[in-house]
N, C-alpha and C positions, 0 to 999 in steps of 0.2 A: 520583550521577552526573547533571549535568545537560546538555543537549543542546538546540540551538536550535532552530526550525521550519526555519531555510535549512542547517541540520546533518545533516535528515536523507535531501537530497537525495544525499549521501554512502554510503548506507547500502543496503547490499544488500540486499533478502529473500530468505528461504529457506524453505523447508518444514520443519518438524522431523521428519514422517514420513519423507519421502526423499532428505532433502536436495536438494531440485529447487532452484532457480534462478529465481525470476521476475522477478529484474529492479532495478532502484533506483528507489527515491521520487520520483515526479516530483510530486505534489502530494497536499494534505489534501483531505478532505470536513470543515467542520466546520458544525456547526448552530450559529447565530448568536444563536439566542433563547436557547440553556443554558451556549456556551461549549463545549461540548464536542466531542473529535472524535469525528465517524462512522466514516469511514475513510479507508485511506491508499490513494493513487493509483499503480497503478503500469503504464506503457505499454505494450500488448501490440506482438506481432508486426508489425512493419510492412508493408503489402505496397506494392505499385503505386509502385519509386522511392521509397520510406523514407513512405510516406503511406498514407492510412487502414485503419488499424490499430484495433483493440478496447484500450481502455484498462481495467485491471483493479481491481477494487476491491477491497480489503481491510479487511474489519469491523475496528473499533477493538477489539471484543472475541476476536477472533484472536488479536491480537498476543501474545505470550507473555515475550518477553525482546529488550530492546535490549543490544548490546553495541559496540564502539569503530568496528566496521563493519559491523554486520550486523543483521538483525531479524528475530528466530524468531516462527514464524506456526506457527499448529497448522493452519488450513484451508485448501483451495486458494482461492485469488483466483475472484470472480466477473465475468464479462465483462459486466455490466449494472451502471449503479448500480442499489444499494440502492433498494427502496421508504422513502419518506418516509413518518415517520409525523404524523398531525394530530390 
């Protein structure tokens, strides 16, 4: 199965624990010097009239299974990015 990066704004996440809900892909982290992705962006709670809101991270290494609309995640999202590593 292949799936594009503007594909995956489409796609829901979910929790495999609980099946929670957090949300759709709004964008990647990806590190530039390896190519690869960190993690996947996904918007949190909006407050104050649809604005400033915690946007949630999702380690690439979470991820567990893409499927036609959905993306299972073992971990909950983190409200902070990721530390960088150097």
């Amino acid at each position: 199965m292949e799936t594009r990066i503007a594909e995956l704004r489409w796609k829901e996440v979910i929790g495999l624990r609980d099946g929670s809900r957090f949300g759709y892909v709004e964008d990647m982290e990806v590190d530039l010097e390896s190519g690869q992705v960190r993690s996947l962006v996904v918007p949190g709670r909006r407050r104050l009239f649809g604005l400033l809101g915690r946007d949630r991270y999702i380690p690439w290494s979470s991820v567990r299974r893409f499927g036609e609309d959905i993306i299972l995640v073992e971990q909950e999202p983190q409200s902070r990015p990721p530390r960088r590593r150097r």
